[in-house]
C-alpha positions, 0 to 999 in steps of 0.5 A, a space after each residue: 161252941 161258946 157260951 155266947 154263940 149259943 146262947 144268940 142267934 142272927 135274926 134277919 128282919 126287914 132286910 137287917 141282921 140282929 143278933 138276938 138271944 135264942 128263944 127256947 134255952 133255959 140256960 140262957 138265962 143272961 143274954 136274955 137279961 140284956 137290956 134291947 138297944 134303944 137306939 133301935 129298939 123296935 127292930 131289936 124287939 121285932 126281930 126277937 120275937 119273929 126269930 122262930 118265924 111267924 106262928 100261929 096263935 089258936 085262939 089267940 084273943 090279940 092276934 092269930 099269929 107273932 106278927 099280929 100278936 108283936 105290936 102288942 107285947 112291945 107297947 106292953 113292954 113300954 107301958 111296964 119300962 113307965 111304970 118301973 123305970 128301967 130299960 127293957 129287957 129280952 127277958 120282959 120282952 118275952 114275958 109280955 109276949 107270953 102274957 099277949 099269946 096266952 090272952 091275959 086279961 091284963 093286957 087289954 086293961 094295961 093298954 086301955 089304961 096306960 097306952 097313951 101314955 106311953 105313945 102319946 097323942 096319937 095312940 088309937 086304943 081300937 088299934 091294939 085291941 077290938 071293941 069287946 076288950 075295950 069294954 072289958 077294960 074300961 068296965 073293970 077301970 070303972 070298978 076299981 076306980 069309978 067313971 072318967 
Protein backbone atom coordinates (compact mmCIF):
# COMPACT_ATOMS: atom_id res chain seq x y z
CA UNK A 1 0.00 0.00 0.00
CA UNK A 2 1.37 3.49 -0.64
CA UNK A 3 1.92 6.11 1.41
CA UNK A 4 -1.07 7.90 -0.11
CA UNK A 5 -3.79 5.12 0.08
CA UNK A 6 -3.24 5.36 3.75
CA UNK A 7 -2.74 7.98 4.44
CA UNK A 8 -6.72 9.16 2.77
CA UNK A 9 -9.90 7.43 2.91
CA UNK A 10 -13.20 7.92 0.74
CA UNK A 11 -15.90 9.26 2.98
CA UNK A 12 -19.42 9.06 1.46
CA UNK A 13 -21.50 12.21 2.66
CA UNK A 14 -24.92 13.29 1.38
CA UNK A 15 -24.66 10.85 -1.32
CA UNK A 16 -21.18 12.17 -2.49
CA UNK A 17 -17.68 10.25 -2.27
CA UNK A 18 -14.76 12.57 -0.72
CA UNK A 19 -11.59 11.59 -0.46
CA UNK A 20 -10.36 12.85 2.87
CA UNK A 21 -7.04 12.26 5.24
CA UNK A 22 -7.69 9.44 7.58
CA UNK A 23 -8.27 10.57 11.14
CA UNK A 24 -6.30 8.60 13.91
CA UNK A 25 -2.66 8.17 11.96
CA UNK A 26 0.35 10.01 13.45
CA UNK A 27 2.00 9.70 10.28
CA UNK A 28 -0.07 11.45 8.31
CA UNK A 29 1.15 14.27 9.31
CA UNK A 30 0.97 15.59 5.36
CA UNK A 31 -2.20 14.85 3.97
CA UNK A 32 -3.57 16.71 6.96
CA UNK A 33 -1.76 19.88 6.10
CA UNK A 34 -3.65 19.83 2.79
CA UNK A 35 -5.37 22.64 2.48
CA UNK A 36 -9.76 21.71 2.30
CA UNK A 37 -11.09 22.84 -1.54
CA UNK A 38 -12.94 25.76 -1.11
CA UNK A 39 -14.99 25.25 -4.05
CA UNK A 40 -16.56 22.66 -1.96
CA UNK A 41 -15.38 23.39 1.33
CA UNK A 42 -18.34 22.58 3.33
CA UNK A 43 -18.61 19.20 2.24
CA UNK A 44 -14.89 18.44 2.10
CA UNK A 45 -15.15 19.68 6.04
CA UNK A 46 -18.47 17.61 6.71
CA UNK A 47 -17.23 14.64 5.24
CA UNK A 48 -13.78 15.06 7.34
CA UNK A 49 -15.33 15.15 10.43
CA UNK A 50 -18.05 12.28 10.14
CA UNK A 51 -15.84 9.79 8.62
CA UNK A 52 -15.41 8.07 11.92
CA UNK A 53 -19.26 8.47 11.84
CA UNK A 54 -21.33 10.15 14.36
CA UNK A 55 -19.98 9.97 17.94
CA UNK A 56 -20.94 10.74 20.91
CA UNK A 57 -19.98 13.82 23.05
CA UNK A 58 -20.50 13.22 26.88
CA UNK A 59 -20.72 16.02 28.37
CA UNK A 60 -20.06 17.78 25.60
CA UNK A 61 -20.78 21.74 26.34
CA UNK A 62 -21.70 22.44 21.90
CA UNK A 63 -23.31 19.62 21.03
CA UNK A 64 -23.93 15.83 22.34
CA UNK A 65 -22.49 13.99 19.19
CA UNK A 66 -20.02 15.11 15.55
CA UNK A 67 -23.03 16.23 13.74
CA UNK A 68 -23.98 18.83 16.45
CA UNK A 69 -20.51 19.49 17.35
CA UNK A 70 -19.50 20.12 13.28
CA UNK A 71 -21.15 23.12 12.47
CA UNK A 72 -19.34 24.64 15.19
CA UNK A 73 -15.45 23.52 14.66
CA UNK A 74 -15.79 24.67 10.64
CA UNK A 75 -17.25 28.49 11.82
CA UNK A 76 -14.34 28.00 14.10
CA UNK A 77 -12.08 27.49 11.29
CA UNK A 78 -13.46 30.41 9.48
CA UNK A 79 -13.21 32.65 12.01
CA UNK A 80 -9.04 31.48 12.55
CA UNK A 81 -8.70 31.63 8.27
CA UNK A 82 -10.10 35.78 9.07
CA UNK A 83 -7.89 36.01 11.33
CA UNK A 84 -4.77 34.64 9.93
CA UNK A 85 -5.06 34.85 6.25
CA UNK A 86 -4.42 31.48 5.14
CA UNK A 87 -6.82 28.58 3.69
CA UNK A 88 -7.95 25.91 5.73
CA UNK A 89 -6.30 22.97 6.53
CA UNK A 90 -7.65 19.20 7.64
CA UNK A 91 -5.00 20.01 10.25
CA UNK A 92 -6.71 23.14 11.77
CA UNK A 93 -10.07 21.60 10.88
CA UNK A 94 -9.27 18.80 13.46
CA UNK A 95 -7.82 21.06 15.80
CA UNK A 96 -11.18 23.19 16.18
CA UNK A 97 -13.05 20.19 16.55
CA UNK A 98 -10.72 18.93 19.31
CA UNK A 99 -11.29 22.60 20.74
CA UNK A 100 -15.35 22.25 20.51
CA UNK A 101 -15.62 18.43 21.87
CA UNK A 102 -13.27 19.21 24.65
CA UNK A 103 -15.81 22.37 25.76
CA UNK A 104 -13.16 25.24 25.24
CA UNK A 105 -14.17 28.21 26.39
CA UNK A 106 -12.66 29.89 23.39
CA UNK A 107 -15.05 28.78 21.56
CA UNK A 108 -18.11 30.36 22.70
CA UNK A 109 -16.18 33.69 23.21
CA UNK A 110 -14.58 33.29 19.28
CA UNK A 111 -17.81 32.77 17.95
CA UNK A 112 -19.57 35.63 20.27
CA UNK A 113 -17.13 37.88 18.93
CA UNK A 114 -15.99 37.23 15.50
CA UNK A 115 -19.04 34.98 13.86
CA UNK A 116 -20.68 37.64 12.10
CA UNK A 117 -17.99 38.52 10.61
CA UNK A 118 -17.07 35.70 9.07
CA UNK A 119 -20.88 34.71 8.10
CA UNK A 120 -22.36 38.01 7.57
CA UNK A 121 -25.61 39.74 8.21
CA UNK A 122 -27.44 36.60 8.64
CA UNK A 123 -25.12 35.10 11.32
CA UNK A 124 -27.64 34.29 14.50
CA UNK A 125 -25.01 33.69 17.74
CA UNK A 126 -28.03 31.76 19.56
CA UNK A 127 -27.67 29.29 16.59
CA UNK A 128 -24.28 28.10 17.50
CA UNK A 129 -24.19 28.62 21.07
CA UNK A 130 -27.04 28.47 24.03
CA UNK A 131 -27.95 31.46 26.46
CA UNK A 132 -25.47 30.45 29.18
CA UNK A 133 -22.18 30.59 26.71
CA UNK A 134 -23.34 33.74 25.31
CA UNK A 135 -23.56 35.45 28.71
CA UNK A 136 -19.95 33.87 29.35
CA UNK A 137 -18.55 35.41 26.37
CA UNK A 138 -20.22 38.55 26.17
CA UNK A 139 -19.11 38.99 30.21
CA UNK A 140 -15.54 38.07 29.58
CA UNK A 141 -15.68 40.74 26.21
CA UNK A 142 -16.67 43.02 28.55
CA UNK A 143 -13.91 42.50 30.89
CA UNK A 144 -11.19 42.62 28.62
CA UNK A 145 -12.91 45.48 26.57
CA UNK A 146 -15.41 47.47 28.33
CA UNK A 147 -19.35 47.61 27.23
CA UNK A 148 -20.47 47.61 23.20
Amino acid sequence: MTDWLKNWTEVEYEGKTYTVPATGRDENLNAMLTLIPEDDFDNHAWAFLMQDGNLGVPGGRYGRDTRDCAPIAILMAEIMQYHNGEPITYYQLDSDMGLVVNSSDDVAYMIYEYGGLVKGDDFKVEDYLDESDIAEAKARFEAEWGER
